[in-house]
Biopython code that builds the backbone (N, CA, C, O; Angstrom):
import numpy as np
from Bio.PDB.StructureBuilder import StructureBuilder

atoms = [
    (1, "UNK", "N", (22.122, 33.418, -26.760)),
    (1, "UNK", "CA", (21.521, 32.927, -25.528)),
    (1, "UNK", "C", (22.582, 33.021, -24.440)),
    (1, "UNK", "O", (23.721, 32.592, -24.625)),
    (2, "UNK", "N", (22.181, 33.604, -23.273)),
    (2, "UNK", "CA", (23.581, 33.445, -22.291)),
    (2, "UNK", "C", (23.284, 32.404, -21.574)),
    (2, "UNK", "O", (22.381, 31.600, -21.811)),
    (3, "UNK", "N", (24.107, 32.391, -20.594)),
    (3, "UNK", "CA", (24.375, 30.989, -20.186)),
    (3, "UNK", "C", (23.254, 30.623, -18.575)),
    (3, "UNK", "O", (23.312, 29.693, -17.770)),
    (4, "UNK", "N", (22.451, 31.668, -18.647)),
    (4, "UNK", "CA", (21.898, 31.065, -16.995)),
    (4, "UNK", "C", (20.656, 30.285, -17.750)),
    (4, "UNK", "O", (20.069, 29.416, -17.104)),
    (5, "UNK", "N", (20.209, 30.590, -19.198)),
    (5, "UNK", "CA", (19.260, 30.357, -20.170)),
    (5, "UNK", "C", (19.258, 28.638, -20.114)),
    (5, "UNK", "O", (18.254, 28.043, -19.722)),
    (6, "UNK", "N", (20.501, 27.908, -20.554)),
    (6, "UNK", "CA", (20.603, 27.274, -21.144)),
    (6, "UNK", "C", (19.992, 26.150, -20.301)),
    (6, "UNK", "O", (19.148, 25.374, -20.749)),
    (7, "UNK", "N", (20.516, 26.110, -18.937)),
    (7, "UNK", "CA", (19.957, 25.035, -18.166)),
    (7, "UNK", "C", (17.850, 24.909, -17.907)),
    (7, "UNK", "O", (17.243, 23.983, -17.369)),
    (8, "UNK", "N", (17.551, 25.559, -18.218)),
    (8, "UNK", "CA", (16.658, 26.030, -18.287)),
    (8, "UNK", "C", (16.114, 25.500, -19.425)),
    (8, "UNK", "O", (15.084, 24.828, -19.484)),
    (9, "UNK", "N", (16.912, 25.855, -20.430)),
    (9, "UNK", "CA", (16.115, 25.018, -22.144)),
    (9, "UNK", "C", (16.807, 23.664, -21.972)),
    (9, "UNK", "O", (16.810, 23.197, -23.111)),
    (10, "UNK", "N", (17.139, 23.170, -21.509)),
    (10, "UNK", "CA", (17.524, 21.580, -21.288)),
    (10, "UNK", "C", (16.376, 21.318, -20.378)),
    (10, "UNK", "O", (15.342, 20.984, -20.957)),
    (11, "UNK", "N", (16.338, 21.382, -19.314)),
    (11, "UNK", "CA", (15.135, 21.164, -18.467)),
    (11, "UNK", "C", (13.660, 21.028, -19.603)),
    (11, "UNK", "O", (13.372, 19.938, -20.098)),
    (12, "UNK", "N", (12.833, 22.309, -19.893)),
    (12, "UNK", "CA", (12.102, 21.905, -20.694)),
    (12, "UNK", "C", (11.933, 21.289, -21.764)),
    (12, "UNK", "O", (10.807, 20.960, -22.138)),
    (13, "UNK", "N", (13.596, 20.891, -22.798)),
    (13, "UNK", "CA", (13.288, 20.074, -23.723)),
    (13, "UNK", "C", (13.027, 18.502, -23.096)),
    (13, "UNK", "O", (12.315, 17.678, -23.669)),
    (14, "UNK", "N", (13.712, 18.260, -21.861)),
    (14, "UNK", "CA", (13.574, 16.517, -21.573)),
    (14, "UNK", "C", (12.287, 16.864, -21.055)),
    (14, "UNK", "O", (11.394, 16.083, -21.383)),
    (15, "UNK", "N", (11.939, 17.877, -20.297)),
    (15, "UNK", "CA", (10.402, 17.321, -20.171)),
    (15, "UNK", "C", (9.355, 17.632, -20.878)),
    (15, "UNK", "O", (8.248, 17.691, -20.343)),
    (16, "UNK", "N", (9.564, 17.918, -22.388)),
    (16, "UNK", "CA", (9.019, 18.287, -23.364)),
    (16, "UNK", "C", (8.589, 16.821, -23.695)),
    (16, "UNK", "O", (7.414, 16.484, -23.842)),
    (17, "UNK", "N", (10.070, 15.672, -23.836)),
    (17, "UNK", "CA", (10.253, 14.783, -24.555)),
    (17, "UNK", "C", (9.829, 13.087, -23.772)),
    (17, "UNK", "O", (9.796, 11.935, -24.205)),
    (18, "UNK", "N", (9.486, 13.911, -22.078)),
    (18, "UNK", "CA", (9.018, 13.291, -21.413)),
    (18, "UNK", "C", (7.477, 12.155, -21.560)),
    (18, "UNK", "O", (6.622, 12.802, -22.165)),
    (19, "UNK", "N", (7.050, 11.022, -21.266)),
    (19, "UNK", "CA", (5.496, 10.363, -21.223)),
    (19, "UNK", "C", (4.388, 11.306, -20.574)),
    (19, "UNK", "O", (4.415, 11.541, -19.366)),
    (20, "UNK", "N", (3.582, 11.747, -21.270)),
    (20, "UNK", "CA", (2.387, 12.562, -20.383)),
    (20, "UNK", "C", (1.868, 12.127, -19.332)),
    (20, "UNK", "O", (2.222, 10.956, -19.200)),
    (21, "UNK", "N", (1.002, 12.551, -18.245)),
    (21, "UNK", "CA", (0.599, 12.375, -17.463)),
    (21, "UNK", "C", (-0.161, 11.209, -17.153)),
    (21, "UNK", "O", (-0.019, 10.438, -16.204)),
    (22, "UNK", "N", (-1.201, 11.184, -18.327)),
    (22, "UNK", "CA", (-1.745, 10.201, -19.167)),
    (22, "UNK", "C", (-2.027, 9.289, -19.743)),
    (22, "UNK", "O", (-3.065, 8.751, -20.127)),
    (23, "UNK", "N", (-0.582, 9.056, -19.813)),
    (23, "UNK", "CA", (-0.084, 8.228, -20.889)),
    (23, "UNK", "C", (-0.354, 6.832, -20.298)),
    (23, "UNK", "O", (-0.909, 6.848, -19.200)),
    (24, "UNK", "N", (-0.048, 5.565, -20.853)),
    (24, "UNK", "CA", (-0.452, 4.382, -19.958)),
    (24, "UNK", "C", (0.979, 3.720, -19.768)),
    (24, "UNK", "O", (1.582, 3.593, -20.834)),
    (25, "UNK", "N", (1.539, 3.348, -18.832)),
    (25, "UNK", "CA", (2.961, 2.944, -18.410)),
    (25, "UNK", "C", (2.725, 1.283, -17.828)),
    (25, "UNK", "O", (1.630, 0.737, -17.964)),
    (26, "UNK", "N", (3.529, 0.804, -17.379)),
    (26, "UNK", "CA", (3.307, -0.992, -17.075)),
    (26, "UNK", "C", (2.044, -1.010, -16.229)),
    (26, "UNK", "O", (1.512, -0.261, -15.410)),
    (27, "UNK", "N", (1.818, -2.082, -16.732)),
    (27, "UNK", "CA", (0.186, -2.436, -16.311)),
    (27, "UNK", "C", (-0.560, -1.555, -16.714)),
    (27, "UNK", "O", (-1.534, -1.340, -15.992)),
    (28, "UNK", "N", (-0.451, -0.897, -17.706)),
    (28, "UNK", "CA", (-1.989, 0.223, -17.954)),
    (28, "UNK", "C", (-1.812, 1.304, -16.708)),
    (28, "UNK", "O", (-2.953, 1.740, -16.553)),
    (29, "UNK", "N", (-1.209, 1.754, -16.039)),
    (29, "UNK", "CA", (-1.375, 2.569, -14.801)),
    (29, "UNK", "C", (-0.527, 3.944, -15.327)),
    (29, "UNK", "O", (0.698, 3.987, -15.443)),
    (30, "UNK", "N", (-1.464, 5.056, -15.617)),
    (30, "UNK", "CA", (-0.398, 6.003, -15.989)),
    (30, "UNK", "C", (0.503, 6.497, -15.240)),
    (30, "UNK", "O", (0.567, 5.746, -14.267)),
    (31, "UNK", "N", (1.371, 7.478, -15.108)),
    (31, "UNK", "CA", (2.408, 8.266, -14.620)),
    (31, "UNK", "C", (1.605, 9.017, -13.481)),
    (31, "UNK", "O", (2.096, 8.825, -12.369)),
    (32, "UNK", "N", (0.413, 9.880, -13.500)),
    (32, "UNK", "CA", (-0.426, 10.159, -12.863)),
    (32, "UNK", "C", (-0.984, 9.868, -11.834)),
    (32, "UNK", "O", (-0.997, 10.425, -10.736)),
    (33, "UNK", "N", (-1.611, 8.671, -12.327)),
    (33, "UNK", "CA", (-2.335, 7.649, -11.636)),
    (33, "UNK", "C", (-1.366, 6.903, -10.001)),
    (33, "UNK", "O", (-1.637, 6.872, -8.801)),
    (34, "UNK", "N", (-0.168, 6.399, -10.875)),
    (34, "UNK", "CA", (1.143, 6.375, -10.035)),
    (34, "UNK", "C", (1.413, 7.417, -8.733)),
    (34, "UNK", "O", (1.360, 7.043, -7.562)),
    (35, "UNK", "N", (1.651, 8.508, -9.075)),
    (35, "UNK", "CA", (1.655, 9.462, -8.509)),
    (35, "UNK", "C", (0.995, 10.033, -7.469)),
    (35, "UNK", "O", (1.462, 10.557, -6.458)),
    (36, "UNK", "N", (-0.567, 9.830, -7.939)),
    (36, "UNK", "CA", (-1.431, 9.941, -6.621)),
    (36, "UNK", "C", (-1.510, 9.017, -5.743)),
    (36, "UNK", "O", (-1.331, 9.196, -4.538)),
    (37, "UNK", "N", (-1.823, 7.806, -6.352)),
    (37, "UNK", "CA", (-1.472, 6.379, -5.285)),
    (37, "UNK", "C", (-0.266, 6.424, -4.586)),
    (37, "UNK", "O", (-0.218, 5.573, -3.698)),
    (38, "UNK", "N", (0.618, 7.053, -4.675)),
    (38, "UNK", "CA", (1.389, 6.789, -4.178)),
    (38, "UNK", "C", (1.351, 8.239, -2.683)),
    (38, "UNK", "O", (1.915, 8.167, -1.591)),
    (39, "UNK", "N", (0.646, 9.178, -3.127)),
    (39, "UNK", "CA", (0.918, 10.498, -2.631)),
    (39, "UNK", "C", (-0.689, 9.838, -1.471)),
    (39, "UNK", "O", (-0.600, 9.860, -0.244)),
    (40, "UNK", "N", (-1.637, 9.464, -2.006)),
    (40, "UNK", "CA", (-2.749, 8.246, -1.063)),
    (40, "UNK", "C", (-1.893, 7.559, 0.149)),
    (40, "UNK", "O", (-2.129, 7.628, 1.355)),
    (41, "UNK", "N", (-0.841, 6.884, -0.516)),
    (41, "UNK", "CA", (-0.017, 5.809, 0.492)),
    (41, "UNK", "C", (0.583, 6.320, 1.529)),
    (41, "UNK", "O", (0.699, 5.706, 2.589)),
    (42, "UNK", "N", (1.021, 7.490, 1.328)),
    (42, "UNK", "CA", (1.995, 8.395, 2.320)),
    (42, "UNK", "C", (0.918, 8.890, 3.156)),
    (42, "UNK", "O", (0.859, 8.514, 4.327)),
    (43, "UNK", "N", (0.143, 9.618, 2.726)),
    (43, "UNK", "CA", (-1.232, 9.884, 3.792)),
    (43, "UNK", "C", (-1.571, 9.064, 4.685)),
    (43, "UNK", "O", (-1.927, 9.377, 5.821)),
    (44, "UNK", "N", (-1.482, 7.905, 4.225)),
    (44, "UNK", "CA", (-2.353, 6.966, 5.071)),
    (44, "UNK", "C", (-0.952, 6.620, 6.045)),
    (44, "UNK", "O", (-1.380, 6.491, 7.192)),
    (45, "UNK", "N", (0.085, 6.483, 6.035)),
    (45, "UNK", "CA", (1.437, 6.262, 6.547)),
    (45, "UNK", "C", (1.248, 7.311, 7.939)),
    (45, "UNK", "O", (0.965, 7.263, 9.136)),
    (46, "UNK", "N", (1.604, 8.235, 6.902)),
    (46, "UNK", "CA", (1.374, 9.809, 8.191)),
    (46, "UNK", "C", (0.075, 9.624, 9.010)),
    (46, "UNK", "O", (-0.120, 10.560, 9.785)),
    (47, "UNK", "N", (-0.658, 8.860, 9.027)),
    (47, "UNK", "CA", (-1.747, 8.865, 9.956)),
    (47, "UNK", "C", (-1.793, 7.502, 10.977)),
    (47, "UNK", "O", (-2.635, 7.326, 11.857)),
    (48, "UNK", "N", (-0.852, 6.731, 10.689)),
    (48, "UNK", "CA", (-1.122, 5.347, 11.437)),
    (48, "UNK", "C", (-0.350, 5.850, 12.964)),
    (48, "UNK", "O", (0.248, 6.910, 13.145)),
    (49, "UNK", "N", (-0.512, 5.049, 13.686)),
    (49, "UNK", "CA", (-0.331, 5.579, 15.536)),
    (49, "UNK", "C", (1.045, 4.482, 15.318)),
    (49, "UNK", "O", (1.210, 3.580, 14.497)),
    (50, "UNK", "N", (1.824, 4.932, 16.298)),
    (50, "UNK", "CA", (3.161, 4.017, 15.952)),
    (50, "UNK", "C", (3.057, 2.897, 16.955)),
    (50, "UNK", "O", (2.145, 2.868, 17.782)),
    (51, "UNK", "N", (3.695, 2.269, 16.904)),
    (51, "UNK", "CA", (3.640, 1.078, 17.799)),
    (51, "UNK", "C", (3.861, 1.150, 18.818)),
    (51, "UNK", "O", (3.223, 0.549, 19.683)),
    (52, "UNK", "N", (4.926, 1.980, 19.061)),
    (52, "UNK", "CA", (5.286, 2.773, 20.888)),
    (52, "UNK", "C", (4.559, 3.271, 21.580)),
    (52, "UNK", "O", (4.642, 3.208, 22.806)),
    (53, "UNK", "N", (3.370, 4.092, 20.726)),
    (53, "UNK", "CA", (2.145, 5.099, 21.817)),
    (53, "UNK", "C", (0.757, 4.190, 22.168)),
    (53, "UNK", "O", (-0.325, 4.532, 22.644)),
    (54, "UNK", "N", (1.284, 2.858, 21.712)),
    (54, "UNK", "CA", (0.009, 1.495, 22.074)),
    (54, "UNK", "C", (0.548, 1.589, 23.437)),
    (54, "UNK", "O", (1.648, 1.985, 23.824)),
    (55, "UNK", "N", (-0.494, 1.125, 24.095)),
    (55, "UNK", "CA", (-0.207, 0.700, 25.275)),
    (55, "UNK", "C", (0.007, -1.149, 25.250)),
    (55, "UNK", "O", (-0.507, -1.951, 24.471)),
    (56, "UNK", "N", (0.854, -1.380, 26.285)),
    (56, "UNK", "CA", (0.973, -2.905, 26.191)),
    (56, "UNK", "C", (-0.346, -3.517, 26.821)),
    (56, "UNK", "O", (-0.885, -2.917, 27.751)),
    (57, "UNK", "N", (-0.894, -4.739, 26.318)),
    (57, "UNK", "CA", (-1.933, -5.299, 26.685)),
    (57, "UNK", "C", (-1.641, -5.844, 28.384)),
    (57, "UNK", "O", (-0.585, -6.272, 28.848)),
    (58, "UNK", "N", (-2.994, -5.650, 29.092)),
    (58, "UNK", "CA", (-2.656, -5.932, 30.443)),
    (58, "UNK", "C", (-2.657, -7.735, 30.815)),
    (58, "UNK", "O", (-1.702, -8.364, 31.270)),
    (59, "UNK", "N", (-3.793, -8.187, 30.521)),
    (59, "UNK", "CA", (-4.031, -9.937, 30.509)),
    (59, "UNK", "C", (-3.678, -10.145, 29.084)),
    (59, "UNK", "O", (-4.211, -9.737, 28.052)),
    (60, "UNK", "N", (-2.561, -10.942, 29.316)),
    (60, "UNK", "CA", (-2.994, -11.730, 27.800)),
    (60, "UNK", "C", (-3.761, -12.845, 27.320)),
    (60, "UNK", "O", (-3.989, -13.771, 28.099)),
    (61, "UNK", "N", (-4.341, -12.890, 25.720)),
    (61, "UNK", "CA", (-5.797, -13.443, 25.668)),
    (61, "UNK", "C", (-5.610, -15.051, 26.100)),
    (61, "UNK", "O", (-4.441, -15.347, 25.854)),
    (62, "UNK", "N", (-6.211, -16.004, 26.559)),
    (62, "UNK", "CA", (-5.645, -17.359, 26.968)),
    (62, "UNK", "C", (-6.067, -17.531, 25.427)),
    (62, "UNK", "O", (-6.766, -16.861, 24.667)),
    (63, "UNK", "N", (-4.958, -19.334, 25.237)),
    (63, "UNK", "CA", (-4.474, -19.784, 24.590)),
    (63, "UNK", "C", (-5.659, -20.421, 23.850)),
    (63, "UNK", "O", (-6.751, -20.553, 24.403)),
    (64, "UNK", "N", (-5.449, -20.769, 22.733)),
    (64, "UNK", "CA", (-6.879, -21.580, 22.418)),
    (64, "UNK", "C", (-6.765, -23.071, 22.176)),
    (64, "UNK", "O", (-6.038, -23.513, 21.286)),
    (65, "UNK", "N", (-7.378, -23.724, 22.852)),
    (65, "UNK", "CA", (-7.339, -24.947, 22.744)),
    (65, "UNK", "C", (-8.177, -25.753, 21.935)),
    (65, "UNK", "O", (-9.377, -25.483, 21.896)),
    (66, "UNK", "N", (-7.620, -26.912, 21.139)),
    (66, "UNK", "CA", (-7.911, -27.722, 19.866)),
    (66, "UNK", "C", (-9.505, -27.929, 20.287)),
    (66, "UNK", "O", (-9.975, -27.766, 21.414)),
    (67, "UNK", "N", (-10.211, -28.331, 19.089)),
    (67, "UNK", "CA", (-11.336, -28.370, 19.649)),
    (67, "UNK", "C", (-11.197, -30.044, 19.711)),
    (67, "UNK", "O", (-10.144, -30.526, 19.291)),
    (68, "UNK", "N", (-12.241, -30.935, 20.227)),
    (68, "UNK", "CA", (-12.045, -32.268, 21.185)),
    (68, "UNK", "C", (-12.532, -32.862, 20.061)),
    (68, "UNK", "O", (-13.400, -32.131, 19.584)),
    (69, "UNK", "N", (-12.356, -33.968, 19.342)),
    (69, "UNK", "CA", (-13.018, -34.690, 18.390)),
    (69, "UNK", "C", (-14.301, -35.502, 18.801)),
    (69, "UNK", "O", (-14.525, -36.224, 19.772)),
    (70, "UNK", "N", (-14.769, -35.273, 18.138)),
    (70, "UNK", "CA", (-16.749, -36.279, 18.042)),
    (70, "UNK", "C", (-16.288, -37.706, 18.227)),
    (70, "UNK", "O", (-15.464, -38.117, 17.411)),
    (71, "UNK", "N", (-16.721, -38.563, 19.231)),
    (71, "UNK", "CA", (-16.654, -39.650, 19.528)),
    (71, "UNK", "C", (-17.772, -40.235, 18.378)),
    (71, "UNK", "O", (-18.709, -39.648, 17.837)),
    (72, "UNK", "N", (-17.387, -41.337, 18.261)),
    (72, "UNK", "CA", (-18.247, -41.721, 17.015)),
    (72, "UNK", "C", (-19.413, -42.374, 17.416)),
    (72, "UNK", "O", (-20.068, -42.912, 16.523)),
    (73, "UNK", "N", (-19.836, -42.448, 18.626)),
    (73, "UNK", "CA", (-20.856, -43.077, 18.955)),
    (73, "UNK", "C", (-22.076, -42.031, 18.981)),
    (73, "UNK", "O", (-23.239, -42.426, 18.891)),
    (74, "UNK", "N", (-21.682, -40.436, 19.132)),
    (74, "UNK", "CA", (-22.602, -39.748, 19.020)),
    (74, "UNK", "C", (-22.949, -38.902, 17.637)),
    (74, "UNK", "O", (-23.415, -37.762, 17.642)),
    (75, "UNK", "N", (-22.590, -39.785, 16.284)),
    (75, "UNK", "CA", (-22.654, -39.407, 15.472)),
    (75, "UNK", "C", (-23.818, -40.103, 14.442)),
    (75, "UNK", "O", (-23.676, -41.252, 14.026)),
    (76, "UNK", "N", (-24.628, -39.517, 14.197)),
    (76, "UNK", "CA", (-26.192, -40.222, 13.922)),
    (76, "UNK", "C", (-25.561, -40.476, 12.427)),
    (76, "UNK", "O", (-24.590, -39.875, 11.967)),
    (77, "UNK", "N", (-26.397, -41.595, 11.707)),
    (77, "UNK", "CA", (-26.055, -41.798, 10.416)),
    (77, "UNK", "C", (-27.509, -40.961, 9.436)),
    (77, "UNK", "O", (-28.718, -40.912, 9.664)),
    (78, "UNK", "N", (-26.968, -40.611, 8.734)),
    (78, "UNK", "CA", (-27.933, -39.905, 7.539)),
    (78, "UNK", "C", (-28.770, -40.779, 7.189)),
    (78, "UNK", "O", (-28.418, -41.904, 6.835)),
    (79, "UNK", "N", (-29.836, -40.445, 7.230)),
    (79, "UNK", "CA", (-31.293, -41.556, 7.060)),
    (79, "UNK", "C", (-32.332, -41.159, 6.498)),
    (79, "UNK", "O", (-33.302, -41.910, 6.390)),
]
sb = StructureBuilder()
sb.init_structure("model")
sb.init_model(0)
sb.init_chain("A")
sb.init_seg("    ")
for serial, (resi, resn, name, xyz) in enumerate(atoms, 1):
    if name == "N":
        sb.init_residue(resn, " ", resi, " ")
    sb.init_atom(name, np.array(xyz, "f"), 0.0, 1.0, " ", f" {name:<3s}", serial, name[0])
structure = sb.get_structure()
């Protein structure tokens, strides 16, 4: 075997010896499965608008104020 070979048969024996695609890894979630969710996550990343190309809000919304408690005189009793 010469030598540009060899790195080459190392490569395919570890990923010979590698978990399949398939296979079920922590939590039941295969290697696969992993993989696309994760390749999902980046998509959705690459598509969000950044925070800089928002425009700043012109009014800001007023404040909200507590709501006033029920005086107890206008509170009918269950009958």
């Amino acid at each position: 075997m010469n030598r540009s070979a060899a790195p080459l048969l190392a490569l395919l024996l570890v990923t010979a010896c590698s978990q399949p695609d398939n296979a079920a890894g922590a939590g039941g979630v295969s290697a696969g499965e992993v993989r696309a969710l994760d390749d999902a996550a980046q998509m959705v990343q690459d598509q969000q608008i950044p925070p800089a190309a928002l425009p700043a809000p012109q009014n800001p919304p007023p404040a909200s104020k507590p709501a006033a408690p029920v005086p107890k005189a206008a509170v009918k009793p269950a009958g």
